[in-house]
N, C-alpha and C positions, 0 to 999 in steps of 0.2 A: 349917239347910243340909241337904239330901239328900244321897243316900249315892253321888251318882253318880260315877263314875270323869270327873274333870274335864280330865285330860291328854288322855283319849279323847274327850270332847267338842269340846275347843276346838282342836282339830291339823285338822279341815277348814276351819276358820276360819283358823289359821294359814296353813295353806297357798295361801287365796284369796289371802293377802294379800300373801303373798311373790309369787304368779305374777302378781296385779297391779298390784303395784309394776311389774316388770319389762315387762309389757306396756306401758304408762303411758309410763314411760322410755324404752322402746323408740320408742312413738308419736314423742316428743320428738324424738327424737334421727331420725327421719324425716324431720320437719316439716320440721328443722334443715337437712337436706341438703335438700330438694326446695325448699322457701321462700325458705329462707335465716335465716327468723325460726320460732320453736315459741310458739304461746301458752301452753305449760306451763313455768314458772321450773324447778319441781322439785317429787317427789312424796313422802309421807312416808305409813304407816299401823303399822296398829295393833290389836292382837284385846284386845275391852273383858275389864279386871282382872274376876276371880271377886265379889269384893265388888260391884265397879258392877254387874255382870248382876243381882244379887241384889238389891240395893236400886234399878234399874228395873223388876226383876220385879214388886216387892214394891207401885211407888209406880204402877203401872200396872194392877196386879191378874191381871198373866200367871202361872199355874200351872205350877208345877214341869215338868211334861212339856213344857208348849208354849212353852220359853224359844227354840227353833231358829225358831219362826213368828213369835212373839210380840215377839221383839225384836229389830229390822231392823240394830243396828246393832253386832252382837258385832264381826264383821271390818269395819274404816273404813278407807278411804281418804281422804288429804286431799290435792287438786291446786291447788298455789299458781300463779297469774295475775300478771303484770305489772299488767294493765287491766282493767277490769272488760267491753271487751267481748269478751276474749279467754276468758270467763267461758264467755261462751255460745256459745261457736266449738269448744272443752272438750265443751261438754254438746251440742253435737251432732253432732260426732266419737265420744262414747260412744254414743248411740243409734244409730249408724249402724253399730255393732260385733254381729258375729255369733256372736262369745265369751260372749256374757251375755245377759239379758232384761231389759228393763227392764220394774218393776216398777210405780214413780211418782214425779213428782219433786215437788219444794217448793224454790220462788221466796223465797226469804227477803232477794232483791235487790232486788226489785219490793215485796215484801209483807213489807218486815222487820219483826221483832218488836218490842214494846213498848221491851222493855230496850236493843235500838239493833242489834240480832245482826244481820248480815245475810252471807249463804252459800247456795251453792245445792246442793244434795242431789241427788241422783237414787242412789234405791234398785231395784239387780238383785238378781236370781239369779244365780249363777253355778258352774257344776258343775266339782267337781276331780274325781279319781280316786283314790280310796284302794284299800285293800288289797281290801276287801272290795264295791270297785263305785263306778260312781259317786253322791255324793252332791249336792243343790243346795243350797246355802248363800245366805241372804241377807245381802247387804252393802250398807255406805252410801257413796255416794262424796261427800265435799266438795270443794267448787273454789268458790276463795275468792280475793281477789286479798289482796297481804302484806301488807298495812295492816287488811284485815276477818281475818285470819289474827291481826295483833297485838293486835288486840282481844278478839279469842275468846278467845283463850290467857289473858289478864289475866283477863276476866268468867270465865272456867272456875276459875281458883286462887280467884279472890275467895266465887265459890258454894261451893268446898269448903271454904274457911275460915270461912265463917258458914252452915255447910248449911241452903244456899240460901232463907235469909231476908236478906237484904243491910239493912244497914240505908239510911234513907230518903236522906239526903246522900251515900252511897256510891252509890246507885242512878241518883242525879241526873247527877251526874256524870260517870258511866260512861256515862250516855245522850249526855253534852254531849262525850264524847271518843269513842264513835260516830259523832254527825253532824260530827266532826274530822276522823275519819279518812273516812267518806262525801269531805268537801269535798278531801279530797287525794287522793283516787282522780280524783275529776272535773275536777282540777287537773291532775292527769298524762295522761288522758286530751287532755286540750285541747292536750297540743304533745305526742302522741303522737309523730306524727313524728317531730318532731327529738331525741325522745330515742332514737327507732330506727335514723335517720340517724346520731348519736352512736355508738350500739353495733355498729352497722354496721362504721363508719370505723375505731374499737378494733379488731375484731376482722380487719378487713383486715391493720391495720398488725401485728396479731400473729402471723397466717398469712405474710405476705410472711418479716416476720423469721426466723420457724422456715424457710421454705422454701429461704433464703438459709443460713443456717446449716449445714441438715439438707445441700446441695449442696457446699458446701465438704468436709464430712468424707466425702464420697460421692468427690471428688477424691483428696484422701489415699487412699482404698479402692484408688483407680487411680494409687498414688502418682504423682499430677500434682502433687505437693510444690512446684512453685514458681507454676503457676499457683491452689494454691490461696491460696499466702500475699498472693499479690496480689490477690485477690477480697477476699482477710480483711482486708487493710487500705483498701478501697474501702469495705467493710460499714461498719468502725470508721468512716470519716468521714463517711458520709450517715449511720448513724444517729446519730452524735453533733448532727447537723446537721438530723435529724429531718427528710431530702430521701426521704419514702416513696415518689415516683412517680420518682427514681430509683433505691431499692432494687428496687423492679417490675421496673425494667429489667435490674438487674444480676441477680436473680432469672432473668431470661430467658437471658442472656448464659452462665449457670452451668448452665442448664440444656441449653444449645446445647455447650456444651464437654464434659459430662458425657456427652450422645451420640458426642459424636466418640473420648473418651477408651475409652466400651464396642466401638466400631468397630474401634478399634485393637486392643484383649485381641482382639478374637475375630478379629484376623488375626492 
């Protein structure tokens, strides 16, 4: 191991990784209001352990000084997908981004590996600010949907527990629960719809309830203490009764009161 100060090395990588999580998330949470749907589930990363740089240094023939060049994937992001064509909806929302460079990507959806891996990569640059200037850092972004995500993670423990010689029935199999999780990606994909349509309808009936809720206690604010108790006991029987296109309405109804009750304070 060299003698280099490693907390000073790897804190520009840190810091890629924290700003692009949060960009990432940010994007999501866009998509979510403009769309209505985000093709990104949720995003996770991670600046690679001192040991793993060292033994891909090592097993790739990168020199000590050229580990910042040499190995693209110190700072990783990894972007989990519902579908697999949300994959590539992902990957070209990131090249369209004026935050980073892209550098190259690798199809590992299209062109998966031997052992059944399949993920799609796209390697930037991407420049933070430290103290003394900015630096560009290479990073790897994975976007994977959560079934090629449950695989990686298993084939990743299995490699470090037999470094990375697997033995031959372990390898078979892992290949036969790759093209598993392949055929249940393509599975969900084919009633894509109606599983959107599904999480659509959830998340209505769960916006309606909060909004209902959130308007009764907005009453109480305006102590309208008896018209809210009677909202509250219309709430209790349509939702016991699970009548969500009459809570829509009483929603409405509480919302039209809650105007007249501000009307009043401010006369």
């Amino acid at each position: 191991m060299d003698g280099r100060d490693w907390s000073l090395f790897l804190q520009p990588y840190e810091q890629a990784v924290e700003e692009l999580k949060v960009k990432f998330k940010t994007m999501r949470s866009e998509l979510k209001i403009r769309e209505a749907y985000a093709p990104i589930e949720f995003v996770t990363g991670r600046v690679k352990r001192i040991s793993s740089i060292l033994e891909k240094a090592k097993r790739l023939n990168v020199p000590a000084d050229q580990l910042d060049t040499g190995i693209e994937d110190i700072a990783g992001i990894r972007i989990m997908c519902q579908f697999v064509d949300d994959i590539h909806r992902v990957a070209s929302l990131i090249r369209s981004r004026k935050d980073l460079t892209l550098v190259y990507e690798k199809d590992y959806i299209t062109n998966f590996k031997d052992s059944g891996y399949r993920s799609y990569h796209i390697i930037v640059n991407y420049p933070v600010q430290t103290a003394l200037g900015y630096k560009i850092v290479l990073a790897e972004i994975q976007i994977r949907t959560l079934a090629m995500n449950f695989w990686a993670t298993i084939e990743h423990s299995l490699n470090y527990k037999f470094k990375e010689s697997l033995p031959e029935d372990v390898r078979g199999r892992l290949k036969k629960a790759a093209e598993a999780a392949f055929q249940l990606d393509s599975e969900m994909t084919s009633i894509r719809k109606e599983i959107l349509d599904a999480q659509t309808d959830f998340e209505e009936q769960s916006n309606v309830v909060s909004r209902v809720l959130s308007g009764i206690q907005d009453l109480y604010f305006y102590h309208r203490v008896r018209e809210a108790a009677q909202f509250q006991m219309k709430f209790n029987e349509q939702f016991e009764n699970e009548d969500y296109q009459s809570l829509n309405q009483l929603s409405l109804d509480i919302q039209s009161a809650i105007g007249k009750a501000k009307k009043a304070n401010q006369n």
